[in-house]
N, C-alpha and C positions, 0 to 999 in steps of 0.2 A: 603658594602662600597668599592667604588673602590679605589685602588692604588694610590700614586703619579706618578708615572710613570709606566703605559700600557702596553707601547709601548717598552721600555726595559724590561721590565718583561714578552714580546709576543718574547723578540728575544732572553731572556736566557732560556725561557720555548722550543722554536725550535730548540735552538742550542742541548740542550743538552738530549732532546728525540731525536736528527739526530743519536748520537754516535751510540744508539739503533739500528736504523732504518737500518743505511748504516754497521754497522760492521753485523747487522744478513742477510745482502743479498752477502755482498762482499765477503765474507770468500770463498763464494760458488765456485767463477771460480780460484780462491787458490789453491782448494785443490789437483788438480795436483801435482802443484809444490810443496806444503809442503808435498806429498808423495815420490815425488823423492827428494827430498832436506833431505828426514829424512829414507828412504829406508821404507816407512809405508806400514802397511796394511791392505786391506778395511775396520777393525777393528777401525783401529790406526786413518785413515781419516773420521768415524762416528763418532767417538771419539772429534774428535776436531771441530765439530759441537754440537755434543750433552754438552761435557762438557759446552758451554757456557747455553745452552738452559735448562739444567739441574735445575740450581738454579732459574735463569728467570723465570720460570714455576710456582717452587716451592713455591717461596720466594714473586712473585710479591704482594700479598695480603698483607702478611707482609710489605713489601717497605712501602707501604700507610698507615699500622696500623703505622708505626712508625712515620709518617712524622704527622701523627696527635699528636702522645705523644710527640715527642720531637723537634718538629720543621717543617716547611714543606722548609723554606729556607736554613734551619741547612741539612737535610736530604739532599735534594738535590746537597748540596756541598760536600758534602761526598761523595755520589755516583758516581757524577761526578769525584772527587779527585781518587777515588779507581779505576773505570772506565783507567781514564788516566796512572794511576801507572801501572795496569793490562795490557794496551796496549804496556805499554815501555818493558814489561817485556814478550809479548807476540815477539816483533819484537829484542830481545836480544835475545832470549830461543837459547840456543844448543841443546838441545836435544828436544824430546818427553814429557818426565820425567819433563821439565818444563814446555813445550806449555799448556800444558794438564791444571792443575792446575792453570796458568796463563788464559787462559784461561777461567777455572771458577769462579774465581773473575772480569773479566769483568763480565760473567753473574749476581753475586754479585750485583756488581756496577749497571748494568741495571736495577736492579729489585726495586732498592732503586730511582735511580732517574727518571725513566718512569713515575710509580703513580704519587710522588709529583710533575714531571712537570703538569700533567695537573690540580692536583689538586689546585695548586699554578695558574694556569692560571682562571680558576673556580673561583677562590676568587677575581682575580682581575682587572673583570668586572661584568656588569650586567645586565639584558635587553637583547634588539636588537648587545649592544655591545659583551657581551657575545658568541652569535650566531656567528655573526662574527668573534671573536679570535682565538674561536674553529677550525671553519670552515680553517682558516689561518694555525690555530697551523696543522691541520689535511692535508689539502693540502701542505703543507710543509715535512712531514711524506714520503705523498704519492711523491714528489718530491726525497727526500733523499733514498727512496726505487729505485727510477727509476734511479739513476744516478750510483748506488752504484757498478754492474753489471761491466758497462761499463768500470768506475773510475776506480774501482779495476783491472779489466783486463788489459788496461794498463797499472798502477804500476806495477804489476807482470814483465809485458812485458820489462817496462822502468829502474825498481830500484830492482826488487824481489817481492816474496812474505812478506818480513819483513816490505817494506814501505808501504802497509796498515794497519799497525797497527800504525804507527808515524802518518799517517794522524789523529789521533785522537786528536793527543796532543795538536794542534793550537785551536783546537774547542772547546776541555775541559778548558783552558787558559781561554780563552773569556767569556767560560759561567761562570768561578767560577770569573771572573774578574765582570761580569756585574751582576752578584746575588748577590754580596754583596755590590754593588755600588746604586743598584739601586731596588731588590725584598723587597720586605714588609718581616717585620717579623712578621709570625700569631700566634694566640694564643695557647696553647697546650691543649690534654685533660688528662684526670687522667688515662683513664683505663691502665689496664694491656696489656701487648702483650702477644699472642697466640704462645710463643717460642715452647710448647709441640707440636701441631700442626705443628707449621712450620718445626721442625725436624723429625715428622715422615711423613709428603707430602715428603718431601725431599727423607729420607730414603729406603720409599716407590717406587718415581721413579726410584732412582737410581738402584735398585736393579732389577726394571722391565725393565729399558734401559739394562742395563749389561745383562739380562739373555734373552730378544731379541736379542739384538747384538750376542752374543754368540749360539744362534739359527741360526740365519741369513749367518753368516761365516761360520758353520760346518753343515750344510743342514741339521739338526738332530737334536731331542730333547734330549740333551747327559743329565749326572746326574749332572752336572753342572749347564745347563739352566734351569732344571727342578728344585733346590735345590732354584736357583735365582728365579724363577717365583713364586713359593708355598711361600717362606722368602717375597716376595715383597707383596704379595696378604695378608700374615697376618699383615706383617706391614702397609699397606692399611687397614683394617678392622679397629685395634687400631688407626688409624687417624679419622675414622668417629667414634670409640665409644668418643674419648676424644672431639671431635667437637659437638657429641650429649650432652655431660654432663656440656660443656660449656655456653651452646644452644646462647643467642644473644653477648656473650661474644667469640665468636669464630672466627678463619680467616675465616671459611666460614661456615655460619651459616645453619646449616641445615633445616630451616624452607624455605629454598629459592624452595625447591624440592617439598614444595607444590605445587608449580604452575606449571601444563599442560605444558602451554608454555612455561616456562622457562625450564626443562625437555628437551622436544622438540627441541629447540633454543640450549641448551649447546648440547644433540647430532649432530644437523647439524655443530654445529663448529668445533666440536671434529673431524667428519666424513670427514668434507670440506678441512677444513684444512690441516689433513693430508695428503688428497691426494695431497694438493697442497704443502705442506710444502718436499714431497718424491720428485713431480716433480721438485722444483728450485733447490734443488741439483744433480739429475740424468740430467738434459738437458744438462747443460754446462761441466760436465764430461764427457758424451757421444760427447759431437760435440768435446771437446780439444780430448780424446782418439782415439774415433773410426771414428772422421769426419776431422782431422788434423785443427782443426779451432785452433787459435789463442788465446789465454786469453780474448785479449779485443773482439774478433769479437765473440767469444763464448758471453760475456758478454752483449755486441751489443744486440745479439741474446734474450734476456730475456726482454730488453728496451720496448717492444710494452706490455707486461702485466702492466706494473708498468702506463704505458703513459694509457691504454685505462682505467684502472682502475680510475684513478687518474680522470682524463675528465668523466665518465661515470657513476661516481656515484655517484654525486653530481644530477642526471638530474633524475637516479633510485630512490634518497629518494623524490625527489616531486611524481616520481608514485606514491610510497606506500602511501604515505600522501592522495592519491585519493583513491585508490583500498583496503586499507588494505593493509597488510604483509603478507598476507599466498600465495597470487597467486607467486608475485614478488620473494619469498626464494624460493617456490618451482619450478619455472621455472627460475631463477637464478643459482640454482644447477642442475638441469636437463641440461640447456644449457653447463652448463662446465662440465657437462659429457661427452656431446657429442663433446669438445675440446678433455678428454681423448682420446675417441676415436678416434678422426683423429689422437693422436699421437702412437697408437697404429702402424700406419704406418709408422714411420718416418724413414726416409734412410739418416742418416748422411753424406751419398757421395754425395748423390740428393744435388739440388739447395736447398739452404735452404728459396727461398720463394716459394716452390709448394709443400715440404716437410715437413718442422718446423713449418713455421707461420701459413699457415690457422688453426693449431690444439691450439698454441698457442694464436693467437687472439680469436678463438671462444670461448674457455676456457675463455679468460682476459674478454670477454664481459657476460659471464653467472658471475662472481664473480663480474662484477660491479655491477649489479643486486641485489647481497647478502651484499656486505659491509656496505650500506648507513641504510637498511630494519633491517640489522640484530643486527644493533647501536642500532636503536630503538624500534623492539622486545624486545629484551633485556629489555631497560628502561619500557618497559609497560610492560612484563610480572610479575615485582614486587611490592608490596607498596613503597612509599617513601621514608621510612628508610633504605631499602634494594636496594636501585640504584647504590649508590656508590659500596658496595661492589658486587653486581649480574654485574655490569662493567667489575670491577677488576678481576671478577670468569672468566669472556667468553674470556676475553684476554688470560690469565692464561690458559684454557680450546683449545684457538686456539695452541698457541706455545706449549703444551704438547702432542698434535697432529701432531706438526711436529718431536718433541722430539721421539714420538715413530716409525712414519714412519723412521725418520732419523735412528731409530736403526733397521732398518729392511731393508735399501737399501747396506746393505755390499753383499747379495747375488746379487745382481748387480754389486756392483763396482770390486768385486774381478775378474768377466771375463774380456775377453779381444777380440776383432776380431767382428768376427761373433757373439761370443758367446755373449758380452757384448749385443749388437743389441739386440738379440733374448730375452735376460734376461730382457733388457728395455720395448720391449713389453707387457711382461707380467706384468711389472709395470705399464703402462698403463693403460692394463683392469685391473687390481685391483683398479686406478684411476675411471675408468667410475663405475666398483661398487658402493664405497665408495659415490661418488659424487650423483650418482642416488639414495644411500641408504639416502644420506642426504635431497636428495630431498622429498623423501618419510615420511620421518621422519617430515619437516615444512610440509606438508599439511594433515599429519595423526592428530597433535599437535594443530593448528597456528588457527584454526575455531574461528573467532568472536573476534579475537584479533584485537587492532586499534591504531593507534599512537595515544600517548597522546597529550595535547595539551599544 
């Protein structure tokens, strides 16, 4: 049954998945300046990416278990509210000591109102109209991802690093102003929430971020990293026996792991992603650092992945819709391999269109290829009960891939000169790895899979 109102319920579901969208890209050409503004280091500036990506990761599954038990309009004004509090408190912070933890209650807040936007949009429509909301709600996403770069880079430039976090507030206003003005309120369900689970995912990553990170900065497996990695690896284990004993009562249901291709599908995202989730933070560091680029022209510089994505893979999912999904993922990710690679070369002195961009568009053209195919692998790798959450799992499964690349790009950020260049490099080819590994991964998997209908 659809809504009384659509069409406001299409523009407080965009407004307040943008917070998301544009605070996890912008932060990116920041983080210069919140490292001399706070004297940080490499540590300190993975830190204040990961803190948000931490709970996001964690928690997203939860978000949506709750917005089914206790609201999904209820939830979403929360998030949003928390979201917004988290932002005033990210752009007040004195120190570290607060970013940090402000910080993670945005991620908090994202993780709670992401789910219930779309889920709330799902509800209401239906049909052909449906297709269309989506497609809006989703091209809007890809929108507020492309502008965020730029946006951001300038505020740095024009008011600091503090006013992209106040850009939040006007946005949050709106959407908790027009959800309650105008979103339906849906019905709830009885089950319990998977809180055991959700504290030890959490737990879990935390411990495997911190004991990367701490790899990463001291070039060495010191008794520290290794204390964090073996702690993070048991408390990962104890997440999957309590997930197993729950079994369809759990955030993530381990019966999903029957499926070949779902398997498959969550390694290439896991694989993809991080490569891509290492590079949007290493580019725009390297060109403000070692190429004297500007905030916003640094930011500039990322605009053509978000633009060719955004255009290109709307036109990739009628391929796959023709071909299947196994050609289109695995030469989707083979091609943005071969992006890593030309950025393997990159000379931040160079011009940056014979230097930056071909490596960057050809990469932004192998992921349009992946985004649209890998929506709906996803959806066909599972039965029907299991769509909503095998969604929630590959989202979840991308952003914990950037989550742990992000905790492994401090041996990069910590050089400087030359060295930084050279250290990028090498981030590179571990991009064309990862990316070729994922390629490898959809066409060992993906045989005889087909969009549903």
């Amino acid at each position: 049954m659809e809504t009384p109102h659509p069409r406001w319920t299409l523009v407080a579901t965009i407004l307040a998945s943008s917070l998301a969208f544009i605070d996890g890209s912008v932060i990116n050409v920041a983080l210069p300046a919140i490292g001399h503004s706070f004297n940080g280091t490499a540590a300190d500036l993975q830190w204040t990416i990961n803190a948000y990506l931490l709970p996001l990761s964690a928690l997203l599954l939860l978000g949506g278990a709750a917005g089914d038990h206790y609201g999904q309009r209820r939830l979403l004004v929360f998030g949003t509210t928390l979201f917004m509090l988290a932002s005033i408190a990210c752009a007040l912070a004195p120190s570290l000591g607060i970013l940090l933890p402000a910080r993670a209650l945005q991620g908090i807040g994202a993780a709670i109102l992401m789910p219930n936007s779309l889920a709330i949009l799902g509800g209401a429509f239906s049909g052909d109209a449906k297709g269309r909301a989506v497609g809006t709600w989703a091209a809007a996403g890809a929108i507020a991802g492309a502008i965020g770069p730029p946006l951001g880079g300038w505020l740095v430039e024009v008011a600091g690093w503090r006013s992209i976090f106040l850009l939040n507030v006007p946005v949050a206003l709106a959407t908790i102003a027009i959800a309650h003005r105008f979103v339906a309120v849906t019905p709830t369900a009885a089950q319990a929430l998977d809180w055991a689970g959700a504290a030890l995912a959490t737990i879990a990553l935390g411990l495997l971020t911190w004991a990367l990170t701490l790899w990463s900065n001291e070039y060495a497996v010191t008794t520290r990293a290794l204390v964090g990695l073996v702690a993070g690896s048991l408390v990962l284990a104890a997440f999957l026996a309590v997930e197993h004993r729950r079994g369809e009562r759990a955030m993530m249901p381990l019966a999903l792991f029957g499926s070949r291709a779902f398997v498959g599908l969550t390694v290439l995202t896991f694989l993809l992603y991080a490569a891509l989730g290492g590079l949007i933070v290493l580019v725009p560091y390297l060109l403000i650092e070692a190429g004297g680029y500007s905030p916003l022209y640094a930011g500039m510089a990322l605009l053509p992945i978000s633009l060719v994505i955004g255009l290109a893979s709307r036109m990739m999912g009628r391929v796959a819709e023709r071909t299947g999904l196994r050609w289109p993922l695995t030469l989707g990710a083979m091609v943005a391999g071969l992006g890593f690679l030309l950025l393997t070369r990159i000379d931040p002195q160079a011009s940056y269109w014979t230097s930056v961009l071909p490596g960057l568009l050809v990469m932004a053209i192998g992921m349009a290829g992946v985004v649209a195919p890998l929506t709906t692998g996803v959806l066909s790798s599972v039965d029907a009960r299991h769509t909503g959450t095998a969604s929630g799992f590959n989202s979840a499964v991308a952003r914990t891939g950037g989550l742990i690349a992000t905790a492994l790009v401090g041996a990069v950020i910590a050089q400087q000169g030359a060295g930084l260049v050279s250290a990028f490099h090498v981030a590179a080819w571990i991009g064309v790895a990862l990316a070729m590994a994922s390629g490898v991964a959809a066409f060992a998997t993906l045989r005889g899979i087909a969009r549903k209908s």
